[in-house]
Structures are given as C-alpha cells and as structure tokens.
N, C-alpha and C positions, 0 to 999 in steps of 0.2 A: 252531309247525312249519309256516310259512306254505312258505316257500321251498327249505327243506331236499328235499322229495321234489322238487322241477326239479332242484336241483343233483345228484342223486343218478343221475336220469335222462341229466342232460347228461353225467357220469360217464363213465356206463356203454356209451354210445352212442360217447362220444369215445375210451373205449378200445379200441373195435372199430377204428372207425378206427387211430388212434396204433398199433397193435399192429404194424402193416405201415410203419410210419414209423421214424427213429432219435428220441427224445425227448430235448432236452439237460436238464440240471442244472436250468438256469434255469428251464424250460415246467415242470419236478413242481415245484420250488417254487412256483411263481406257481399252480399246479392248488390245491394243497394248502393256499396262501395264501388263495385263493378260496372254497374249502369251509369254512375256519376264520371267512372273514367274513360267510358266509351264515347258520352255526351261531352265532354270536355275534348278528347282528343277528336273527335270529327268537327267539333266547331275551331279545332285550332289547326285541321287539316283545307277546312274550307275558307277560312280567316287566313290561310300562306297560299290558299290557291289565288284568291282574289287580290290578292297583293302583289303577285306574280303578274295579272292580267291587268293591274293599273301600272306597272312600272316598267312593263315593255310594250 
C-alpha cells in the first residue's frame, strides 16, 4: 500500500475542486481507470515484496 494513500488524497482534493466544474464521461473513467492501476500495481509491488522475503 505504497501508493494507494496519495491517490486517495489526490481524490479527494480533486473532488473539491471538480465539484464546481461539469465532469465528462470520459475524466470518471480515466479517474477510476487510474485508481484501479495504482491498486493493482501496489498489490503486485507488495505480492513481489513478500515473495522476496519467503524465498530468501
């Protein structure tokens, strides 16, 4: 869970902003896009840590 708490902050910060904006289709996807490859790459950063620490 390296990354997870910045995207979480950049979030929640971006939805203050965005709130007084119109947001298309495409900006929640690509949001939501971003969030799923932050959460994928920290779990497969901490999935090759613990793999490191079982096989030495």
């Amino acid at each position: 869970m390296q990354r997870l708490p910045l995207v979480i902050a950049m979030s929640l910060a971006s939805a203050t902003a965005l709130a007084q904006t119109k947001v298309t289709q495409d900006q929640v996807v690509e949001h939501y896009a971003d969030i799923a490859h932050a959460v994928y790459q920290d779990s497969r950063i901490t999935a090759e840590e613990l793999q490191k620490k079982l096989t030495h």
